[in-house]
C-alpha positions as CSV (number, residue, x, y, z in Angstrom):
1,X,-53.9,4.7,2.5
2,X,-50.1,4.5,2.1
3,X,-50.0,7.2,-0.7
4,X,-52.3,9.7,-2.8
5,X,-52.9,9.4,-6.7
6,X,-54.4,10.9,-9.6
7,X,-56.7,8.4,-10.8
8,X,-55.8,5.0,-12.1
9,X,-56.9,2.5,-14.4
10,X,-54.8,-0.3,-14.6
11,X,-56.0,-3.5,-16.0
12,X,-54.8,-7.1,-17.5
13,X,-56.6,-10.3,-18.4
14,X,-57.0,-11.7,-14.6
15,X,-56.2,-8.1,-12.4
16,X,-58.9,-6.1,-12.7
17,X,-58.1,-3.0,-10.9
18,X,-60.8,-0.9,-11.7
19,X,-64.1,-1.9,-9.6
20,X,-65.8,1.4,-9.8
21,X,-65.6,1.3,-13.6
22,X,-66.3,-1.4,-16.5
23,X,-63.8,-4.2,-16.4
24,X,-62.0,-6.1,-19.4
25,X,-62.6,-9.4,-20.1
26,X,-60.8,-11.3,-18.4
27,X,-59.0,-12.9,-21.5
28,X,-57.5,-9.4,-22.6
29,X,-54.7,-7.6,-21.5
30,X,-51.8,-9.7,-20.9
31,X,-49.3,-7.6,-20.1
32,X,-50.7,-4.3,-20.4
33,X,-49.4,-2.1,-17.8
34,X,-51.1,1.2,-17.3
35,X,-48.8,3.8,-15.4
36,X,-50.0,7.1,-14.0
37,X,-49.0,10.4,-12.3
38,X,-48.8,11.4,-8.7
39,X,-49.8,14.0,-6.9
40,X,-47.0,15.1,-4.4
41,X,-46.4,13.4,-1.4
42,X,-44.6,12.1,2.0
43,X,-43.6,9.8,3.4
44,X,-46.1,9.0,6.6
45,X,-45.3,8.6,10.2
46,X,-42.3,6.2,10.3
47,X,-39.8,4.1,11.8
48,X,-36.0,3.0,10.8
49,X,-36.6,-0.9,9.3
50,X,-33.2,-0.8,7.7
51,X,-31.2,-2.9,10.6
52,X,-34.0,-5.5,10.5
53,X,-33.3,-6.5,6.8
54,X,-30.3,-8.0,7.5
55,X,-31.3,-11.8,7.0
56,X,-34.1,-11.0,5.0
57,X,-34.5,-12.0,0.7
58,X,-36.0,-9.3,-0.9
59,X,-35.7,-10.7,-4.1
60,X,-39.2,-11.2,-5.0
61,X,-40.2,-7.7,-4.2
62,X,-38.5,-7.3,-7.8
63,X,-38.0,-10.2,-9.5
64,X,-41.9,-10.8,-10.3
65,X,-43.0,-14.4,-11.8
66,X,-46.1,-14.8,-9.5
67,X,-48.0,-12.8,-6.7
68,X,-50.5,-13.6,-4.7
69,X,-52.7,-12.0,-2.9
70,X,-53.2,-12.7,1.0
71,X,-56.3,-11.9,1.4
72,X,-57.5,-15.2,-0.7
73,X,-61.3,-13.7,-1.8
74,X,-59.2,-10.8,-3.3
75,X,-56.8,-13.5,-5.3
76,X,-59.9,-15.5,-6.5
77,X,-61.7,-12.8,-7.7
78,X,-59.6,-11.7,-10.5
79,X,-56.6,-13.1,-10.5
80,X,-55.6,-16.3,-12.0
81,X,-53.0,-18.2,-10.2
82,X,-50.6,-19.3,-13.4
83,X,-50.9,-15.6,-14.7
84,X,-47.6,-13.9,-15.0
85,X,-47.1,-10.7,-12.9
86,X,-46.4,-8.0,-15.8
87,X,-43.3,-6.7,-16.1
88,X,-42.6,-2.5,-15.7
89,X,-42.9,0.1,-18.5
90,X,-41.3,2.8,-19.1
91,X,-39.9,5.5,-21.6
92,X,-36.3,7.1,-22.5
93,X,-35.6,10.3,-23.8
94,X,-37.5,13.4,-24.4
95,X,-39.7,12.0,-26.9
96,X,-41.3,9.5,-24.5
97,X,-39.9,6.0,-26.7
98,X,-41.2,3.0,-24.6
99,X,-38.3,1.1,-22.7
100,X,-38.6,-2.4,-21.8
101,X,-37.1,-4.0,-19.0
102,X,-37.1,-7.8,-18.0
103,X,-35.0,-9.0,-15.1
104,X,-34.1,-13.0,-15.2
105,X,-32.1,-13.3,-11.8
106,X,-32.0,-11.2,-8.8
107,X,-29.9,-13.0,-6.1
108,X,-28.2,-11.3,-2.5
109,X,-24.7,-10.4,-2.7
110,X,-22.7,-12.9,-0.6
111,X,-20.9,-9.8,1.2
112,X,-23.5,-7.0,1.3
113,X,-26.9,-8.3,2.6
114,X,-28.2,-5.1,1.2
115,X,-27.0,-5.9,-2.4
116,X,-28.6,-7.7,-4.9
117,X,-27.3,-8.6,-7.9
118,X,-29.8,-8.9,-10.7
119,X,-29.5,-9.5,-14.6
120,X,-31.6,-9.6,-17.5
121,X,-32.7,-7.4,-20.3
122,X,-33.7,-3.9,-22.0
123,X,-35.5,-3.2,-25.1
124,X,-36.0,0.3,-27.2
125,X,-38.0,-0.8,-30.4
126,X,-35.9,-3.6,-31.9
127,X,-32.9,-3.6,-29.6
128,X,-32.4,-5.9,-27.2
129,X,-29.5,-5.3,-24.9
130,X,-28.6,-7.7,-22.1
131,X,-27.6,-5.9,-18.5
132,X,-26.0,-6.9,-15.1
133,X,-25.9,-4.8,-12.5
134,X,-27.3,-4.1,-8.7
135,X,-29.9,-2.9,-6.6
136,X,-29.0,-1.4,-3.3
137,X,-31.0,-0.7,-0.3
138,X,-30.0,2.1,0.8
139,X,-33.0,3.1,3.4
140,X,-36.1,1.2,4.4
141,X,-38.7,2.6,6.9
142,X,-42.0,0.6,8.5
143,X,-45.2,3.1,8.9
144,X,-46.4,3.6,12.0
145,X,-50.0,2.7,11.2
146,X,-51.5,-0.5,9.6
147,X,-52.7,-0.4,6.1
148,X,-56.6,0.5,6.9
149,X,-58.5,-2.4,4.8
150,X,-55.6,-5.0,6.0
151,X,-55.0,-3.8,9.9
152,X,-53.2,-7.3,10.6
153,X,-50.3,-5.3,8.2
154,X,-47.5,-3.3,8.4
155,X,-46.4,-1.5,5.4
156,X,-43.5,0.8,4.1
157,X,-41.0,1.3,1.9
158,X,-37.6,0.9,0.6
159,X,-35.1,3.4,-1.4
160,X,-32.4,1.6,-3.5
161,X,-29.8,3.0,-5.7
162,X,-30.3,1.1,-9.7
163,X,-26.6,0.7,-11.3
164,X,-27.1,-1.5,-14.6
165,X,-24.4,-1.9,-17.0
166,X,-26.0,-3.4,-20.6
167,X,-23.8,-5.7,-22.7
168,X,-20.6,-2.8,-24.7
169,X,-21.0,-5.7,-27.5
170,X,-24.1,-4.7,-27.9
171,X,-25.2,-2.1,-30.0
172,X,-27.1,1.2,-28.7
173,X,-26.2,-0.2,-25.1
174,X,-24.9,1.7,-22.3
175,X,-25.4,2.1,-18.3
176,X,-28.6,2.7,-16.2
177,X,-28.2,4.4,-13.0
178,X,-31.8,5.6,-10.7
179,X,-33.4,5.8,-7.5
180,X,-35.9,3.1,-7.1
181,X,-38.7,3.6,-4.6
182,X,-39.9,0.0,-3.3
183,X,-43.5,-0.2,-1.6
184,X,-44.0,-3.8,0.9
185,X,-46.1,-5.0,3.4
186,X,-44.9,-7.4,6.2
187,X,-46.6,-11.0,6.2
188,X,-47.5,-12.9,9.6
189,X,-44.0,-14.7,9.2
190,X,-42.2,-11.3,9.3
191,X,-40.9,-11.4,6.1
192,X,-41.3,-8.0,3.4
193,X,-43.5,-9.0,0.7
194,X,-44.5,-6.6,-2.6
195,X,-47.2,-4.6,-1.5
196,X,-50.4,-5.4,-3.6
197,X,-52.8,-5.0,-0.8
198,X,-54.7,-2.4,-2.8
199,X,-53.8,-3.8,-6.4
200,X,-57.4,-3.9,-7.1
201,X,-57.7,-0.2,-6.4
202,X,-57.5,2.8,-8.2
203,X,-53.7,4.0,-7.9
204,X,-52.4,1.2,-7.2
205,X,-48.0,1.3,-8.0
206,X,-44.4,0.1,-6.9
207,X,-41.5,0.0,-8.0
208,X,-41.0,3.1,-9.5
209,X,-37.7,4.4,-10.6
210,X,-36.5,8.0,-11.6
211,X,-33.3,7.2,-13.5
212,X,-30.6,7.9,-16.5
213,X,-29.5,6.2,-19.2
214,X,-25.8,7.0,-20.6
215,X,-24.2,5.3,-23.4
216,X,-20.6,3.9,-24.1
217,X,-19.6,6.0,-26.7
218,X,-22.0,9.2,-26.1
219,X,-21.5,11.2,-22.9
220,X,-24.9,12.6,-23.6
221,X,-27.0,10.9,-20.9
222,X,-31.2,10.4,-21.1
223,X,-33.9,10.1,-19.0
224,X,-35.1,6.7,-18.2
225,X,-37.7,6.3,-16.0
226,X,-39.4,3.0,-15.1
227,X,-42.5,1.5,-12.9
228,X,-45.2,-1.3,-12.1
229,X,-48.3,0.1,-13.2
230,X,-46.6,4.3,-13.1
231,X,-44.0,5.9,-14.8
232,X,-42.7,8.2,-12.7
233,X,-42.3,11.8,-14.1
234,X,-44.3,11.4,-17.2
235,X,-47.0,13.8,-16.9
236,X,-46.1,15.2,-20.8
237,X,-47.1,11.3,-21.8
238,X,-50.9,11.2,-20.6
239,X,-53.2,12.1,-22.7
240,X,-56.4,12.1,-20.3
241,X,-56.7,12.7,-16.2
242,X,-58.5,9.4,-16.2
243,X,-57.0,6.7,-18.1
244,X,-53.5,6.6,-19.2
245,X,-54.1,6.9,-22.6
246,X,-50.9,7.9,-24.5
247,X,-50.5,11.5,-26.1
248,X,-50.9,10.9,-30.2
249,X,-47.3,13.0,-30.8
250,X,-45.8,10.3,-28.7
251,X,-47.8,7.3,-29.8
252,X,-45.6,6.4,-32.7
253,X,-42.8,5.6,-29.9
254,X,-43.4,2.2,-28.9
255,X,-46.6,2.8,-27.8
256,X,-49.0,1.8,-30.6
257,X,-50.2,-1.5,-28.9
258,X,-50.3,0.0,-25.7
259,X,-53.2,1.9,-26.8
260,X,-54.7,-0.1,-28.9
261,X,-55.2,-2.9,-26.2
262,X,-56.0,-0.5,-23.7
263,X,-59.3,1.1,-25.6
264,X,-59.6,-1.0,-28.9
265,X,-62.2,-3.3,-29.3
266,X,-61.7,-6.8,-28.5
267,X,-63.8,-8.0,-31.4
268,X,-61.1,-6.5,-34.3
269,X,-58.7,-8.2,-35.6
270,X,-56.5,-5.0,-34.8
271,X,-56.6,-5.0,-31.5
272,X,-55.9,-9.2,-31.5
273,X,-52.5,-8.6,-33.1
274,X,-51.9,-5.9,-30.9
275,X,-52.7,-7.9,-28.0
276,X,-50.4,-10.5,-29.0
277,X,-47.8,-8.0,-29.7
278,X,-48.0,-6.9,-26.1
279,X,-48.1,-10.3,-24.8
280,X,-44.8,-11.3,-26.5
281,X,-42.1,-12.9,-24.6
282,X,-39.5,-10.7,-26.3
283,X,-36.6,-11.7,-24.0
284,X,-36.2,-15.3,-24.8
């Protein structure tokens, strides 16, 4: 087990990663992401993997369109192969306002094969700021033992510095800096792939980041923390040990869908709006 977690309940319309509990349908949740708190934790027995990236395009482990599952009964199970991988959530600021992120490109520097230069977009409530930036690699390490369902993998993970600067045009826009923990697995052609090897588990997450947000013409800087499935850091935002329902002071902040979708009934008209709402290609 590469890492220990609270429970988790994370569930869209194909990826159902719940088994031990009642599933959606398969036609709800779009994009719902469901993040969740850890319990502390290590790192386990490891190697340096950080030479052997050199050559290697990691640019899928963050730029998500489609994943698929290697083991292929997993992949047919629940997930349908045209369904978009969601995109992170996230919050900013003490009172726990959801923050969108969408990245469009994520290409290797031509210099640094342990830069990638990545673009796309943020969102607090209405505003929509476009961004630049980079992710940097800064240490990778490869466990020592195999995942224990999948023994035919290696796993680890990767620790990269975020530095995104949103449009100064733009208004409420300013910089992003973080620490970005990236989780992998290594396929049989050697290449790092994003680790979803228990996606259909209970505490399943990657890509978390722990990071600030600063803007232009305020020096006053705010949390903003970001993840697939986990928001790191945001144990004042749960409401329950079990689902990641959000706490009603903070609900007004973005998150009004989020719960709605996550324990409305499918059946109201409520919740279909929602639904939509949270399905919403807001980037375009």
């Amino acid at each position: 087990m590469r890492r220990l977690l609270l429970y988790c309940s994370f569930v869209l319309p194909s990826y159902s990663l719940a088994p031990a509990r009642q599933r959606w349908p398969l036609a709800a949740l779009a994009s719902l992401l469901l993040p969740l708190a850890t319990l502390a934790q290590t790192t386990p027995p490891s190697t340096d993997y950080y030479p052997a990236l050199k050559g290697k395009n990691l640019s899928t482990l963050w730029l998500a369109i489609h994943r698929v599952h290697p083991d292929k009964e997993m992949q047919a199970a629940d997930v349908a192969p045209n369904e978009p991988f969601p995109d992170p959530i996230g919050f900013i600021g003490p009172t726990y306002q959801r923050f969108y992120l969408h990245y469009t490109s994520i290409r290797p520097d031509a210099a640094n094969p342990y830069v990638y230069r990545v673009a796309g977009k943020t969102r607090v409530k209405n505003n929509i700021c476009a961004f630049t930036g980079t992710i940097t690699v800064v240490k990778a390490r490869l466990y020592k033992e195999p995942n224990i369902e999948y023994p035919q993998y290696r796993e680890g993970e990767l620790t990269c510095q975020v530095a995104l600067a949103e449009d100064r045009q733009q208004p409420g826009s300013g910089t992003i800096r973080g620490t970005l923990t990236t989780y992998f697995y290594i396929d049989k052609q050697g290449q790092p792939q994003y680790n979803l090897l228990e996606m259909f588990a209970d505490g399943f997450s990657n890509n978390e980041c722990v990071g600030t947000w600063a803007s232009y013409t305020n020096s006053q800087p705010k949390t903003c923390n970001w993840g697939d499935f986990f928001i790191p850091k945001a144990d004042a935002l749960r409401f329950t040990d079990t689902e990641f329902q959000i706490e009603p002071k903070y609900r007004a902040n973005g998150w009004q869908t989020y719960q709605t979708v996550l324990i409305g009934d499918a059946h109201d008209p409520g919740y279909k709006k929602a639904l939509a709402e949270e399905k919403r290609v807001w980037w375009k």
